[in-house]
N, C-alpha and C positions, 0 to 999 in steps of 0.2 A: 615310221619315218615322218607321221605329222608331226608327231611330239618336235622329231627334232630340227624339222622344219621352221617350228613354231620359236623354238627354243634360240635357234639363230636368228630368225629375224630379228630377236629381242636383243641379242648379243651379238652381232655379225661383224666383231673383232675381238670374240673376247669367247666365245661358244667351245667349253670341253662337254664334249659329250658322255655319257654313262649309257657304254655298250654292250653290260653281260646280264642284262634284264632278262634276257630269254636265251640267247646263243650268242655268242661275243663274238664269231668269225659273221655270221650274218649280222650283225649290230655294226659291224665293221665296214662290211660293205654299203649300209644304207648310209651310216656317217660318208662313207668315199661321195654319195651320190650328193648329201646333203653340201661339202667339201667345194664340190665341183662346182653346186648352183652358186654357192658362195663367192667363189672364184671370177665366174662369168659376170658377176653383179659388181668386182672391184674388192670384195672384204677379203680375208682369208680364214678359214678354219683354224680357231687353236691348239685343238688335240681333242683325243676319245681320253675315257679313263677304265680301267680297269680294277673292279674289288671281288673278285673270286676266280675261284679254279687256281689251275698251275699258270701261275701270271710271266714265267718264263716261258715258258711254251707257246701263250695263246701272246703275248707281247713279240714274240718273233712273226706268226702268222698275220699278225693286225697287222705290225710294218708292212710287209709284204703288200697286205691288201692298200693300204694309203700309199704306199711308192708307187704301185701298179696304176693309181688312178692320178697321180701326177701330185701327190700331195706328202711329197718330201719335207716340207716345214714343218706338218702337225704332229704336233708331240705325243707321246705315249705316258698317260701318268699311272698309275699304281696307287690301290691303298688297301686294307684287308688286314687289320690288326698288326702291320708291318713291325720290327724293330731293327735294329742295325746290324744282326746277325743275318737276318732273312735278308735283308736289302746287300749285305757284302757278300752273301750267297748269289744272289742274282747278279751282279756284276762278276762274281769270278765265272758263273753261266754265261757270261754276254746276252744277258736280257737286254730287250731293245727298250728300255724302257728310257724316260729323258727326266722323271722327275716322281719323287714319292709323296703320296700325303699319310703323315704319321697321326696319328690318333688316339687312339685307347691305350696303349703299351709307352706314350711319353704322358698323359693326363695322368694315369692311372700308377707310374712307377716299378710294373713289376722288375722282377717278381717281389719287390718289398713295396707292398702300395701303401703302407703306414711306415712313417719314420716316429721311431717314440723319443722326441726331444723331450730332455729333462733338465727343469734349474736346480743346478747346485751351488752351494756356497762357495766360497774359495776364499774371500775371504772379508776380516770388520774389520773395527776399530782395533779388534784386540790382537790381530796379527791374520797371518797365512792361515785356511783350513782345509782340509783335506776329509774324504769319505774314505774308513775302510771296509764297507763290507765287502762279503765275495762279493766279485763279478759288477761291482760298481765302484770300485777305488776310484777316484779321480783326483786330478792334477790339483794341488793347490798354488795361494798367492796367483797373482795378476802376471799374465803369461802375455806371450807374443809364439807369432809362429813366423821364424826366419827360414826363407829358401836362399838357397846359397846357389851361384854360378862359377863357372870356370871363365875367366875374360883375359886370356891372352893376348899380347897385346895384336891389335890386327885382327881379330877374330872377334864374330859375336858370341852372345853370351850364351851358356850352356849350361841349363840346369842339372844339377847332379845331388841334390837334399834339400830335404824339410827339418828343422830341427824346432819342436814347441820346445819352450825357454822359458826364463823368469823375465817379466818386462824390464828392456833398459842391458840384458845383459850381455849382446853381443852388439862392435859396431858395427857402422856399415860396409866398412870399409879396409882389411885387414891386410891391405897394401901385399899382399901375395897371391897375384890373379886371380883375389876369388872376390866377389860381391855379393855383399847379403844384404837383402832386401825383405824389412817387416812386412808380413800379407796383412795383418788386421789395421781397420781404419775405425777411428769415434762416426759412426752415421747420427749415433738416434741419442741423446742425452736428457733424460726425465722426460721421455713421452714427446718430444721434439725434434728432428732434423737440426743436424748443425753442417751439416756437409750441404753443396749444392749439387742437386739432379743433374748425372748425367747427361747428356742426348746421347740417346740407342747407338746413333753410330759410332760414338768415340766408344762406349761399350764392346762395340764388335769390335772395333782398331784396335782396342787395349787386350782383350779376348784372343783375337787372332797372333799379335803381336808376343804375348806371354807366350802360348802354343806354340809359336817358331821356336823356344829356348829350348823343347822340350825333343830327345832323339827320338829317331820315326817308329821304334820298337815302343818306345812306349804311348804312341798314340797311336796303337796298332789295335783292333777290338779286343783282338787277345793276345797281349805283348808277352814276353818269353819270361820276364821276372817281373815281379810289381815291387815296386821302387817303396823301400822301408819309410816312416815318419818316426825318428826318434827323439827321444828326451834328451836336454840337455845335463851334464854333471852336476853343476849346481840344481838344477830343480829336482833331480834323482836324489841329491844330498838332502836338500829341503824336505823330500817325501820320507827319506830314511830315517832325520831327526825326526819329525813328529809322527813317525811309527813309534818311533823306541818308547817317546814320551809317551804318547798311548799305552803301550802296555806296560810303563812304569804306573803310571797313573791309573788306568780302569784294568789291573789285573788281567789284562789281555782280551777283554772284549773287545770285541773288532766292529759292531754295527751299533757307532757313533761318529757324530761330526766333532773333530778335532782340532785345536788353537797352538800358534806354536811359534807366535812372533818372537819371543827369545831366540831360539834355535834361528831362527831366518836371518835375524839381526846378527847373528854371531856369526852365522856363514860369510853374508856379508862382508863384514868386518873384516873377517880373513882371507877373503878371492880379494876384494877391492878396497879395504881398509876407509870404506865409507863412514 
């Protein structure tokens, strides 16, 4: 209890305590004592925290003990390798808990704590290219990635697709309640910023804002279908022409980077007579 004697005086509006150092129902009660002197001197206690054990269980007994000694306000925090499955466990428990500290399992990424980003070509001077090896094919020529809504009129807007495209090939605007809006933006060109820095908070306005478009099943942890990203026709067309070419040309080897702005340009030509 000196510790946390100590500990408030130094913070005596701002003091969460760590009470499962030894027994976290007794850690609980000397917080209520430490609480109370708090109280009589004009501060208020800001909460205990708990990082072990069964944090639903011993989070219901802690309230208890801070209600009991008149200390209704102080919050209950949580941390212990938490991630958002254990955390929407605990609320379907009614843990009393008021707030979580996440850690290790959002720094760390699992279970994939290595993302292996890879640059590929797509494309030069000399047209569109594409990789075919197994299990690395990728998308050739300069794409955009359109999400499409529903916007009836009177109604907001309701995401319903992703569709990656060839850049420039979908409006925005297709005058049958539907809007399509390119997600990719220029940030960084030749090692320089050409955009201006956000403020954080219009990041979260724009953040939260997106997220309202999207239905509550799929911002659900574990929503009932995950919602496809498909290719558009013309870039399906585009990756089918410089297949073909490839296996006219390298007898059907497949793990090479391939050129194929004839074919791009003639598709072209024919969707939109560019």
């Amino acid at each position: 209890i000196d510790a946390f004697r100590a500990y408030a005086d130094t913070f005596p509006d701002a003091a969460v305590l760590l009470i499962d150092t030894y027994d976290t129902v007794e850690g609980a009660k000397k917080a209520a004592v430490v609480g109370q002197e708090l109280a009589a001197k004009g501060h208020k206690l800001k909460g205990v925290r708990l990082d072990s054990g069964d944090l639903i269980e011993l989070s219901k007994q802690v309230r208890t003990v801070l209600d009991d000694a008149g200390l209704e306000d102080a919050m209950i925090f949580a941390s212990n390798d938490l991630n958002e499955y254990k955390i929407a466990e605990h609320r379907k428990q009614d843990a009393k808990i008021d707030a979580y500290g996440v850690g290790t399992e959002l720094i760390t990424a699992k279970p994939v704590a290595a993302i292996p980003g890879v640059y590929k070509l797509v494309e030069d001077n000399g047209g569109a290219k594409m990789k075919l090896s197994p299990e690395k094919k990728s998308y050739p020529g300069k794409k955009q990635v359109y999400r499409h809504f529903f916007k009836p009129p009177g109604y907001p807007e309701e995401f319903f697709r992703d569709i990656i495209a060839c850049e420039g090939e979908y409006n925005t605007d297709d005058g049958q309640k539907i809007v399509i809006k390119p997600l990719l933006e220029r940030r960084v060109e030749n090692g320089s910023r050409v955009s201006e820095r956000p403020e954080l908070e219009s990041v979260r306005a724009y953040a939260k804002n997106e997220l309202d478009k999207f239905s509550d099943d799929l911002k659900r942890i574990r929503p009932s279908f995950e919602q496809p990203v498909t290719t558009s026709p013309l870039l399906e067309e585009i990756m089918d022409c410089l297949s073909e070419q490839h296996e006219t040309k390298q007898d059907k080897k497949t793990n090479a980077i391939i050129g194929g702005n004839q074919f791009e340009n003639d598709i072209l030509e024919r969707r939109y007579a560019v």
